[in-house]
PDB file with SEQRES, HELIX, SHEET and CRYST1 records, atoms N, CA, C and O in Angstrom:
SEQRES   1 A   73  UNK UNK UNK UNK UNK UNK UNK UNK UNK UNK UNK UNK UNK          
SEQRES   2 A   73  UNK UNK UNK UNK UNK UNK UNK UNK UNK UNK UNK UNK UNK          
SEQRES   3 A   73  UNK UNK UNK UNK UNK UNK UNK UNK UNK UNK UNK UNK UNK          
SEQRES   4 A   73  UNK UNK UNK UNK UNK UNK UNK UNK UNK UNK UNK UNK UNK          
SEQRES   5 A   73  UNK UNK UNK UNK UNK UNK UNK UNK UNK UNK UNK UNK UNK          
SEQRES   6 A   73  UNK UNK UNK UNK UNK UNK UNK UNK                              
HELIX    1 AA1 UNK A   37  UNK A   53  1                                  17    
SHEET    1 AA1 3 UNK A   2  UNK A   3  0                                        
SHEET    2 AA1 3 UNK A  13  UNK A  16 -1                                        
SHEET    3 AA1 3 UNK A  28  UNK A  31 -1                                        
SHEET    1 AA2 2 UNK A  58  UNK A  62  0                                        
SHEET    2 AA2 2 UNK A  68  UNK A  72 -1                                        
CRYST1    1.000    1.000    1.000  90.00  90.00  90.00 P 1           1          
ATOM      1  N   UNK A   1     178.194  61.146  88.384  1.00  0.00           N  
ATOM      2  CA  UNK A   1     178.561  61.015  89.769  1.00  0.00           C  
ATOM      3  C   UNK A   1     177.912  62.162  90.526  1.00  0.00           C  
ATOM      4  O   UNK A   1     177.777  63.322  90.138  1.00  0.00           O  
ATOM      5  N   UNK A   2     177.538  61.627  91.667  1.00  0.00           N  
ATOM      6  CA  UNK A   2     176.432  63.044  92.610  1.00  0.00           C  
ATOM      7  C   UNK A   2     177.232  63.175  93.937  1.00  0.00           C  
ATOM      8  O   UNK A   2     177.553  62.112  94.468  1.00  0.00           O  
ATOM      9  N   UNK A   3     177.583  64.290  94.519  1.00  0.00           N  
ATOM     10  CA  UNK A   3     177.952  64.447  95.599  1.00  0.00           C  
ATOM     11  C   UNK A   3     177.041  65.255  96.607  1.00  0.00           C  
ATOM     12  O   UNK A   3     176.502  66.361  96.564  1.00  0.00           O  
ATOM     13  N   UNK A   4     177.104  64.139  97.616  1.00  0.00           N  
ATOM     14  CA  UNK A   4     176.163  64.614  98.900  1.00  0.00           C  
ATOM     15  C   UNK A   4     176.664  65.166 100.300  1.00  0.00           C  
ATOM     16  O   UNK A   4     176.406  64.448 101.266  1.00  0.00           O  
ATOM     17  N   UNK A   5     176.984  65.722 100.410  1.00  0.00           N  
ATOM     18  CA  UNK A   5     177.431  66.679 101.826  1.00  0.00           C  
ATOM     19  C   UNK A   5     177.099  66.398 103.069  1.00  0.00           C  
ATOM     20  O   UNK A   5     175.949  65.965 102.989  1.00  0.00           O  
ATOM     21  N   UNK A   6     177.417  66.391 104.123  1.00  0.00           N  
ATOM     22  CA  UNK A   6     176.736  65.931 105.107  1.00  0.00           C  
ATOM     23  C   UNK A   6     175.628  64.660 105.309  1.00  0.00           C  
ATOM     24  O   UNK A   6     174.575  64.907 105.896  1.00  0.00           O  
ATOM     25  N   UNK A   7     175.804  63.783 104.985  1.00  0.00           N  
ATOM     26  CA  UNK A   7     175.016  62.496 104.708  1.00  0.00           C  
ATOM     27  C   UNK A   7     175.774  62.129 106.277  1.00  0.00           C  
ATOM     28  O   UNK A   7     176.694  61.311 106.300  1.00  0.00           O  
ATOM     29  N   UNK A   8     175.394  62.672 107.307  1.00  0.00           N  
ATOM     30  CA  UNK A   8     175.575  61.623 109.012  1.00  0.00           C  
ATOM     31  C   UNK A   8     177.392  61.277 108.468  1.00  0.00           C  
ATOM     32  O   UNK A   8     178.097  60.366 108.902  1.00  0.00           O  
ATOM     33  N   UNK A   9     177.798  62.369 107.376  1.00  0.00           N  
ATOM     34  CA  UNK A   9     179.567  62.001 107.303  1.00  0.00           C  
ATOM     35  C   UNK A   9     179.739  63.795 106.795  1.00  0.00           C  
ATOM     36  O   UNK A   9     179.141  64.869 106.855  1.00  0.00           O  
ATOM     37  N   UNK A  10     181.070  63.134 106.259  1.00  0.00           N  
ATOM     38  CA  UNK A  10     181.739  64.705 105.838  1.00  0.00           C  
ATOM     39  C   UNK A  10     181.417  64.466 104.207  1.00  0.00           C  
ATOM     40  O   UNK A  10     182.144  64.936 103.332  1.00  0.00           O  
ATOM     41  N   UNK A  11     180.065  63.561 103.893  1.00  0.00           N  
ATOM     42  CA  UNK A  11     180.098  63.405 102.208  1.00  0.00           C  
ATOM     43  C   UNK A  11     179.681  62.333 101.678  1.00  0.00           C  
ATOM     44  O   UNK A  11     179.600  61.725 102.746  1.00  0.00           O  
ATOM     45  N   UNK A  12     179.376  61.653 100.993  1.00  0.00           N  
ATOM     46  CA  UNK A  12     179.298  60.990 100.018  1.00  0.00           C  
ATOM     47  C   UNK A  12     179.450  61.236  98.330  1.00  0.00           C  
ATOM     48  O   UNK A  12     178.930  62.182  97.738  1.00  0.00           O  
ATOM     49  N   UNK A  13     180.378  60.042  97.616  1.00  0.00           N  
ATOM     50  CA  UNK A  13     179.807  59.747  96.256  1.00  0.00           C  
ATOM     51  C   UNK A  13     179.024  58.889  95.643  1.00  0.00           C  
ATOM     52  O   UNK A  13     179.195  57.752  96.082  1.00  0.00           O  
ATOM     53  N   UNK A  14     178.271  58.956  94.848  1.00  0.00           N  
ATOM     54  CA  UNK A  14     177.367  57.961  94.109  1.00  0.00           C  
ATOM     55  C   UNK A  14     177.135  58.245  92.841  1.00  0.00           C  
ATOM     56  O   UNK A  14     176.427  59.022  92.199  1.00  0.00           O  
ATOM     57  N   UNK A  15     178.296  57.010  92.548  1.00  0.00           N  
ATOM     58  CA  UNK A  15     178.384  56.426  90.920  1.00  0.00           C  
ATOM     59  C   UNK A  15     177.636  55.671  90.164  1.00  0.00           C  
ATOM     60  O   UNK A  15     177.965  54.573  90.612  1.00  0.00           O  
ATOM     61  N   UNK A  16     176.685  55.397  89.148  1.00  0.00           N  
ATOM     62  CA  UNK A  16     175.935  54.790  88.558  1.00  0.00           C  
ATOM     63  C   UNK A  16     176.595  54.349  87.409  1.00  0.00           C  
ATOM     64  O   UNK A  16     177.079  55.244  86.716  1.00  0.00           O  
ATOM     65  N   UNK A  17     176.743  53.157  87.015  1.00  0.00           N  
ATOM     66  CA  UNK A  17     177.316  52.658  85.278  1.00  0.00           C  
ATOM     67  C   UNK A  17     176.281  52.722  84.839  1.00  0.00           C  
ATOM     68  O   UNK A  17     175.137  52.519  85.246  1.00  0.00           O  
ATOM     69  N   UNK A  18     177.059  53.246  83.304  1.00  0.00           N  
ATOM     70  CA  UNK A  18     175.826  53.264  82.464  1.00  0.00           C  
ATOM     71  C   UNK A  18     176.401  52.051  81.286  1.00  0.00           C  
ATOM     72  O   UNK A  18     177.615  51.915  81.138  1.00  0.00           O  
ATOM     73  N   UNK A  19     175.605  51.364  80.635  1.00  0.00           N  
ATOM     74  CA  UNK A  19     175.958  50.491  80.051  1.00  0.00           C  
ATOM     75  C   UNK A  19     174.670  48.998  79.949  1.00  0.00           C  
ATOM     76  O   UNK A  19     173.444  49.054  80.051  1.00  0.00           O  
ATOM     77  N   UNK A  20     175.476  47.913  79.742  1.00  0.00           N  
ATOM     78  CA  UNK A  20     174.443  46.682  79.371  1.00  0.00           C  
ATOM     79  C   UNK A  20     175.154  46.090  80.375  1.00  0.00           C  
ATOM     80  O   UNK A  20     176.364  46.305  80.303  1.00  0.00           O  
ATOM     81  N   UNK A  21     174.686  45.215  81.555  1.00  0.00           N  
ATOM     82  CA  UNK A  21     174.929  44.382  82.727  1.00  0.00           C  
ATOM     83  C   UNK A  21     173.741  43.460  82.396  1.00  0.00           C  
ATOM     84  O   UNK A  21     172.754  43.702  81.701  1.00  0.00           O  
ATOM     85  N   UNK A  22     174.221  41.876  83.343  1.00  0.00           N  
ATOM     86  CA  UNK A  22     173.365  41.011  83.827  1.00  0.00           C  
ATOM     87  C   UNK A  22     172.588  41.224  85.018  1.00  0.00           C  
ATOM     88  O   UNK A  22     173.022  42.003  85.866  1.00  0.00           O  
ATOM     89  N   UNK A  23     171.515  40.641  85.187  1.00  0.00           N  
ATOM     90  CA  UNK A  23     170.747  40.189  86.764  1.00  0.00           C  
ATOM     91  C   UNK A  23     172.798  40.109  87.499  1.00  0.00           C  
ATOM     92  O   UNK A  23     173.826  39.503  87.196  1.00  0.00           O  
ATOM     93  N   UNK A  24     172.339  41.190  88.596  1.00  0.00           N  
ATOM     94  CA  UNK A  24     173.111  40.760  89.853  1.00  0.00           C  
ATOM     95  C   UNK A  24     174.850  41.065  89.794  1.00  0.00           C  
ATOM     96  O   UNK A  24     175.753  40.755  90.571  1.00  0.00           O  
ATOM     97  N   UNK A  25     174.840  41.721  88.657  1.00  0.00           N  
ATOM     98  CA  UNK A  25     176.023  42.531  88.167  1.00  0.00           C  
ATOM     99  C   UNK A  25     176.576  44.295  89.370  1.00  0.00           C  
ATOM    100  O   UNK A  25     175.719  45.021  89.872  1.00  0.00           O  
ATOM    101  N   UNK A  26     177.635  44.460  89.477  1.00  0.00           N  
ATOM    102  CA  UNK A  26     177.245  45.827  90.182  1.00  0.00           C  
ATOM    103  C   UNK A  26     177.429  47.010  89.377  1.00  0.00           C  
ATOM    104  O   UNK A  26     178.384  47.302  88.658  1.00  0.00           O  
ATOM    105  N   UNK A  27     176.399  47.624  89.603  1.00  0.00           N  
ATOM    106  CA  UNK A  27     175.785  49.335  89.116  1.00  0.00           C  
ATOM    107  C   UNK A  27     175.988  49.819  89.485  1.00  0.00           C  
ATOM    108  O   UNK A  27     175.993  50.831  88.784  1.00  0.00           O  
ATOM    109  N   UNK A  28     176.525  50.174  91.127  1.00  0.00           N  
ATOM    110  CA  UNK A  28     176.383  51.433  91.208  1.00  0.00           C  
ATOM    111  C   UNK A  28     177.788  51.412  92.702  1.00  0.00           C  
ATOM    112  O   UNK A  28     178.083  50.424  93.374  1.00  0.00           O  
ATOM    113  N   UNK A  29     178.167  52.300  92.779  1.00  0.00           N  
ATOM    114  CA  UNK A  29     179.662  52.261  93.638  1.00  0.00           C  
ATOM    115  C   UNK A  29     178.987  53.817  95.110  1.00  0.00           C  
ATOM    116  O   UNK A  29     178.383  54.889  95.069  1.00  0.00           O  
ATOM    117  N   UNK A  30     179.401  53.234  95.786  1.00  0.00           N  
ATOM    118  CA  UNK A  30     178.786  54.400  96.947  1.00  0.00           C  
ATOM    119  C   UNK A  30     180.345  55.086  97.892  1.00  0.00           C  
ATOM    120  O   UNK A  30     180.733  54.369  98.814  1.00  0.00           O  
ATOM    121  N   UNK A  31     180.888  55.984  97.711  1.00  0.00           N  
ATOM    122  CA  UNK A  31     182.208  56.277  98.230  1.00  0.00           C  
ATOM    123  C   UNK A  31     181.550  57.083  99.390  1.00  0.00           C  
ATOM    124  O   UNK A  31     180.597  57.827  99.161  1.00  0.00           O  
ATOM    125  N   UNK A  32     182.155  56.900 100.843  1.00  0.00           N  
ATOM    126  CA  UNK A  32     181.595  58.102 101.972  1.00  0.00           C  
ATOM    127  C   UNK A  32     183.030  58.098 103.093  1.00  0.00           C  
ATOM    128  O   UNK A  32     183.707  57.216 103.621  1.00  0.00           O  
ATOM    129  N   UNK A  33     183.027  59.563 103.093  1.00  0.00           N  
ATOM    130  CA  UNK A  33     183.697  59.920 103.734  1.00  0.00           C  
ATOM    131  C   UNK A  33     183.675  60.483 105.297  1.00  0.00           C  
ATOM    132  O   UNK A  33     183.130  61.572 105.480  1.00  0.00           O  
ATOM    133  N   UNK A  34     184.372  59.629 106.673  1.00  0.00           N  
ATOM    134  CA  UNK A  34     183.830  59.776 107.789  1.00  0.00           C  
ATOM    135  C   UNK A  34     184.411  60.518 109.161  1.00  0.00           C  
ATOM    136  O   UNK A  34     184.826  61.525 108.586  1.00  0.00           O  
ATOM    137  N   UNK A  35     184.626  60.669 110.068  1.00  0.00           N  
ATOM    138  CA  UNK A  35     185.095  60.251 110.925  1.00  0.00           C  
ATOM    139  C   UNK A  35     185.409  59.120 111.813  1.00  0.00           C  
ATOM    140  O   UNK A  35     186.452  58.863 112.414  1.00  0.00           O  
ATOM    141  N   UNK A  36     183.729  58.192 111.744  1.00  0.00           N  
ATOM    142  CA  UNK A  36     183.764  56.671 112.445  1.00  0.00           C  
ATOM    143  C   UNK A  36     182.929  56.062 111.392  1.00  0.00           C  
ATOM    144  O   UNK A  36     182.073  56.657 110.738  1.00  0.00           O  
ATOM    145  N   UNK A  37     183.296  54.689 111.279  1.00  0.00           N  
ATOM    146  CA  UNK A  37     182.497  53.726 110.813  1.00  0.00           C  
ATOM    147  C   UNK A  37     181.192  53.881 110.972  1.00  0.00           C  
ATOM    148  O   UNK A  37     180.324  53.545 110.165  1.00  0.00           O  
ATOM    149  N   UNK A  38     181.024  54.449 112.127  1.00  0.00           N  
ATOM    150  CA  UNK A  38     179.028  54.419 112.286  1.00  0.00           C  
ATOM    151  C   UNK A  38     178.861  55.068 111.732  1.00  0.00           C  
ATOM    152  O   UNK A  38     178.136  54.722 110.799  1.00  0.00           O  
ATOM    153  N   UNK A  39     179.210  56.213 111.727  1.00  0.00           N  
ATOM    154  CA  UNK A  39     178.595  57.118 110.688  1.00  0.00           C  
ATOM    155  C   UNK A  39     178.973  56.948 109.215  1.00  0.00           C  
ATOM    156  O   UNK A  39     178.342  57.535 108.336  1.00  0.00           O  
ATOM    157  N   UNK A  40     180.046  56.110 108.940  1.00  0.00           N  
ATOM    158  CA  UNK A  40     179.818  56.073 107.384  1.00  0.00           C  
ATOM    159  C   UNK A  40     178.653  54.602 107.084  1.00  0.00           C  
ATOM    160  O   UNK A  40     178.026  54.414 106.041  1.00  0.00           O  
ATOM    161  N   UNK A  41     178.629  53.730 108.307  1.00  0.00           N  
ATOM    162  CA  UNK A  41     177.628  53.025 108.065  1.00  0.00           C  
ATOM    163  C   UNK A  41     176.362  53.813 107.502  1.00  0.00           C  
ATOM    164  O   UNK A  41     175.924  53.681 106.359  1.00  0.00           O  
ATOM    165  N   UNK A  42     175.855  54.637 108.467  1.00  0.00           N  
ATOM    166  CA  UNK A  42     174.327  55.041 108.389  1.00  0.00           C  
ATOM    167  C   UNK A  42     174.009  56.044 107.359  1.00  0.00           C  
ATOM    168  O   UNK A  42     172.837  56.259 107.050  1.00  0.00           O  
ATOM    169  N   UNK A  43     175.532  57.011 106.513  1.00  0.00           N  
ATOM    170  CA  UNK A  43     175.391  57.540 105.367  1.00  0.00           C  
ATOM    171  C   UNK A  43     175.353  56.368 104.278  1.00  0.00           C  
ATOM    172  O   UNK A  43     174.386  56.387 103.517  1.00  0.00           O  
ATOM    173  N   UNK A  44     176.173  55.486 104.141  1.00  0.00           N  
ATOM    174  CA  UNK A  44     175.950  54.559 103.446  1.00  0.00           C  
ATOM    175  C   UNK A  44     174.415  54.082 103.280  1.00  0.00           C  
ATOM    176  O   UNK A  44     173.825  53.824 102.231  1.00  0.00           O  
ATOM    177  N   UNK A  45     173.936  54.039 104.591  1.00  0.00           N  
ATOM    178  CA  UNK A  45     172.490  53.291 104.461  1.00  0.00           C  
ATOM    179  C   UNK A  45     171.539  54.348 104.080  1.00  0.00           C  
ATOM    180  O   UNK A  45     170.436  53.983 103.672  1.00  0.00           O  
ATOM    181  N   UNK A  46     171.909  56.101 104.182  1.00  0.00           N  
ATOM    182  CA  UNK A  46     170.932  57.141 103.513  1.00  0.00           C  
ATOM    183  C   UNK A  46     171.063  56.640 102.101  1.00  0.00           C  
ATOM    184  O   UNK A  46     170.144  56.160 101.439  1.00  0.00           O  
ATOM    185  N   UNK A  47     172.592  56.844 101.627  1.00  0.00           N  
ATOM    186  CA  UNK A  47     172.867  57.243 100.419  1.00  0.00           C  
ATOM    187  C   UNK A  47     171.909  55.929  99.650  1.00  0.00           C  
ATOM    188  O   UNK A  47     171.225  56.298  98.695  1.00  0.00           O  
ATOM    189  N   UNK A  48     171.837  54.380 100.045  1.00  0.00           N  
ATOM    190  CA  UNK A  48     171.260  53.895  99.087  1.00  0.00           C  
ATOM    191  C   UNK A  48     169.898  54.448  99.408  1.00  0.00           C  
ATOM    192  O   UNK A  48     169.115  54.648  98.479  1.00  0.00           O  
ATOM    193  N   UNK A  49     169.554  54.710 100.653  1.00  0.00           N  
ATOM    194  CA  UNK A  49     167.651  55.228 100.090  1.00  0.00           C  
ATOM    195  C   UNK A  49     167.401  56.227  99.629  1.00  0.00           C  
ATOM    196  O   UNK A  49     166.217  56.330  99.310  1.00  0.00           O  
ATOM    197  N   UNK A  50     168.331  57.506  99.331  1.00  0.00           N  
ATOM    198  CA  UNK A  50     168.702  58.146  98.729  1.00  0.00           C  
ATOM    199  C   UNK A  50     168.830  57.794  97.279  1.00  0.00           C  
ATOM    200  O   UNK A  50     168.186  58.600  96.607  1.00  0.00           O  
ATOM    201  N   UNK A  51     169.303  57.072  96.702  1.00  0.00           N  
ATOM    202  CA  UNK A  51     169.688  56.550  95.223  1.00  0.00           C  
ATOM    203  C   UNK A  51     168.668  56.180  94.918  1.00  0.00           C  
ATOM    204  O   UNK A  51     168.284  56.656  93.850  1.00  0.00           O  
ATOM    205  N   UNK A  52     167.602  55.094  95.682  1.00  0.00           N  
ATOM    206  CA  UNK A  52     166.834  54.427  94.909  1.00  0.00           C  
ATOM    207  C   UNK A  52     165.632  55.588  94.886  1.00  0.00           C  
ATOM    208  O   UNK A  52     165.068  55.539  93.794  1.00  0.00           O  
ATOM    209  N   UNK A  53     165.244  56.295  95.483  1.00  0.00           N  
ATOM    210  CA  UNK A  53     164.053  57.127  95.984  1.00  0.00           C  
ATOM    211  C   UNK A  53     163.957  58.590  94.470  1.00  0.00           C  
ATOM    212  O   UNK A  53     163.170  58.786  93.544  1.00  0.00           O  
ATOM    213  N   UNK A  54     165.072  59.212  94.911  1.00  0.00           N  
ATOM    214  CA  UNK A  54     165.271  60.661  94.040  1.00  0.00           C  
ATOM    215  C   UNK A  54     165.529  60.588  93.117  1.00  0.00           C  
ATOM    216  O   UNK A  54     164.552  61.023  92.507  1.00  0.00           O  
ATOM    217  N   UNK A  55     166.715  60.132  91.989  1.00  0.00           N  
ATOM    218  CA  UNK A  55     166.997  60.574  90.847  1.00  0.00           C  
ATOM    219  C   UNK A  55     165.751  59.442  89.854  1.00  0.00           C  
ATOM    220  O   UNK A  55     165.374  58.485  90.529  1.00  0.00           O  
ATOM    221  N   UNK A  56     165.229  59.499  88.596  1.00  0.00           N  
ATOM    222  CA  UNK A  56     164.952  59.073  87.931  1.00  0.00           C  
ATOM    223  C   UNK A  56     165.323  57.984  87.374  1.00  0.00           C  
ATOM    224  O   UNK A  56     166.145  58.526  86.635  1.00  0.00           O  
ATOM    225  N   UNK A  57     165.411  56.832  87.093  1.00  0.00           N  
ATOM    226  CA  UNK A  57     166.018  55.940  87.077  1.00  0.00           C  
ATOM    227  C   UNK A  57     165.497  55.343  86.086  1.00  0.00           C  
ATOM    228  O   UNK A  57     164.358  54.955  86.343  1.00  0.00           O  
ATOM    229  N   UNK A  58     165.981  55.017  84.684  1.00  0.00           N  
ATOM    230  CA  UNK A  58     165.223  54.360  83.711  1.00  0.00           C  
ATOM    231  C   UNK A  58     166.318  52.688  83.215  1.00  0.00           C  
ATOM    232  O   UNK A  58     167.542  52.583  83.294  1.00  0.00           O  
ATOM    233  N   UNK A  59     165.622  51.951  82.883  1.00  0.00           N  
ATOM    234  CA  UNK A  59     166.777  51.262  82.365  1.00  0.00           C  
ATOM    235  C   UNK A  59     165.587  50.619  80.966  1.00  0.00           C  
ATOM    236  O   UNK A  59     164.404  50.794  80.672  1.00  0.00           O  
ATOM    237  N   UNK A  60     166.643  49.901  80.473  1.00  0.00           N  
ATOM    238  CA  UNK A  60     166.123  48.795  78.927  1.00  0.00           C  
ATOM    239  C   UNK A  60     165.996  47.370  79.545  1.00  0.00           C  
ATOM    240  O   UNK A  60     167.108  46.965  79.884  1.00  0.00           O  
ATOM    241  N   UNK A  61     165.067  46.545  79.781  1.00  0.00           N  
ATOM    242  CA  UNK A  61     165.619  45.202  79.524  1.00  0.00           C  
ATOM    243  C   UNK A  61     165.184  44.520  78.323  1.00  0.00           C  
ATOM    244  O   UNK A  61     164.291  44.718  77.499  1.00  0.00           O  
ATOM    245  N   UNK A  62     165.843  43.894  78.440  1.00  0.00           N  
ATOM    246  CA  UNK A  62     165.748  43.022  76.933  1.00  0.00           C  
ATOM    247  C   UNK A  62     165.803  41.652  77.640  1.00  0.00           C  
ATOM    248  O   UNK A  62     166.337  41.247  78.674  1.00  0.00           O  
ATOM    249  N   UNK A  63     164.848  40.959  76.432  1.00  0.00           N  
ATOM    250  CA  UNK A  63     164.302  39.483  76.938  1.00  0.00           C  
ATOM    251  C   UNK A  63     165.243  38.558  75.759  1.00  0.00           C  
ATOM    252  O   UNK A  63     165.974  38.926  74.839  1.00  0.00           O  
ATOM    253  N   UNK A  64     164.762  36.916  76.371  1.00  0.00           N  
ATOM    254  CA  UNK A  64     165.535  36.180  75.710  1.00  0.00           C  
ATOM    255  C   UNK A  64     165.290  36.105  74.199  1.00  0.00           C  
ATOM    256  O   UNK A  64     166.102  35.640  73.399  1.00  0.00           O  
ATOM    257  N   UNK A  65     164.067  36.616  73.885  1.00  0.00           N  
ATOM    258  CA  UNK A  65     163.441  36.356  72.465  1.00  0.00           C  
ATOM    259  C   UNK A  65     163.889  37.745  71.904  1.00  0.00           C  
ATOM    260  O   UNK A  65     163.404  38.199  70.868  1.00  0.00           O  
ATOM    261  N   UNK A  66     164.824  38.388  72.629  1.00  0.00           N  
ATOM    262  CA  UNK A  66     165.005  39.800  71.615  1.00  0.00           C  
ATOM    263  C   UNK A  66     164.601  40.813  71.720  1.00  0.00           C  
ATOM    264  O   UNK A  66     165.274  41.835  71.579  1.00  0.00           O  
ATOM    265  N   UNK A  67     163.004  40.760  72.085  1.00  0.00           N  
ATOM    266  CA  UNK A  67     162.490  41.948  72.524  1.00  0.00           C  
ATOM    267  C   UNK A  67     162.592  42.370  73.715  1.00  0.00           C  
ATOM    268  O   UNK A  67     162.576  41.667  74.725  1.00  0.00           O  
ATOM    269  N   UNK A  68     162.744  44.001  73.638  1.00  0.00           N  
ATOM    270  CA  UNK A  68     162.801  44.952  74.865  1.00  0.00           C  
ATOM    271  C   UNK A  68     161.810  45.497  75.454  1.00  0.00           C  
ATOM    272  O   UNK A  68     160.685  45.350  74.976  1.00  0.00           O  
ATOM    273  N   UNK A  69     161.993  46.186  76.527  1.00  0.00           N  
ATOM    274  CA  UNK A  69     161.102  47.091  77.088  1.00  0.00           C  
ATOM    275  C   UNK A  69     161.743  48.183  77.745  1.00  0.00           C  
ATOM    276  O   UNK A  69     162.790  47.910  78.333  1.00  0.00           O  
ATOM    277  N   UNK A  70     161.290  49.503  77.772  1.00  0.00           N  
ATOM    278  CA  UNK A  70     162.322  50.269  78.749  1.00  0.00           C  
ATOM    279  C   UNK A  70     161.238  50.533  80.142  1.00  0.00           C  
ATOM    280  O   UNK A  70     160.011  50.483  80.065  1.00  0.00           O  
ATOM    281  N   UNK A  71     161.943  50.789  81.261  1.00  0.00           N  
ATOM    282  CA  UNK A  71     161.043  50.427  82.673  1.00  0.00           C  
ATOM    283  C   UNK A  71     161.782  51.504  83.177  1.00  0.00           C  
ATOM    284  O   UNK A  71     162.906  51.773  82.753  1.00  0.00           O  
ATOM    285  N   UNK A  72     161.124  52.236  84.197  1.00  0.00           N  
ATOM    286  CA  UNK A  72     161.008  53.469  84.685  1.00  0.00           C  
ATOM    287  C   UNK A  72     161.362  52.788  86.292  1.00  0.00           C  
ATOM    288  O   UNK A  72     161.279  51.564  86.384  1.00  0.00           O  
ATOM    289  N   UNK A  73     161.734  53.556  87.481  1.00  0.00           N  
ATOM    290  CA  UNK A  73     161.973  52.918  88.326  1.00  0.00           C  
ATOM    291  C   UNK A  73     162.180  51.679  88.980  1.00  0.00           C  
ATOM    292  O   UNK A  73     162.490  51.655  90.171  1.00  0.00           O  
TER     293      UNK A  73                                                      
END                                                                             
């Protein structure tokens, strides 16, 4: 879990599961803390370009025949 400070709020969290999921399953949980909705809107909308952009992000997929691959961003 990463905590972000001042994200256009008084904060954000961003949770990532780690584990085996399907296509279209949810990964990742975004908690933000505000004064108004707008602004937890538009931290919300940093924090995911934030998530997808900075940390490293690796995952496994695995195909129907068994074999894997691991994929980097």
């Amino acid at each position: 879990m990463s905590w972000y400070p001042n994200m256009n709020s008084r904060g954000a969290y961003i949770y990532h599961f780690v584990g085996e999921f399907r296509v279209g399953e949810p990964l990742v949980v975004i908690v933000v803390c505000s004064k108004t909705r707008w602004r937890a809107y538009e931290a919300i909308q940093e924090a995911v370009q934030r998530y997808k952009t900075e940390p490293p992000i690796w995952k496994k997929e695995v195909y129907e025949d068994g074999t894997s691959e691991w994929l980097s961003e």
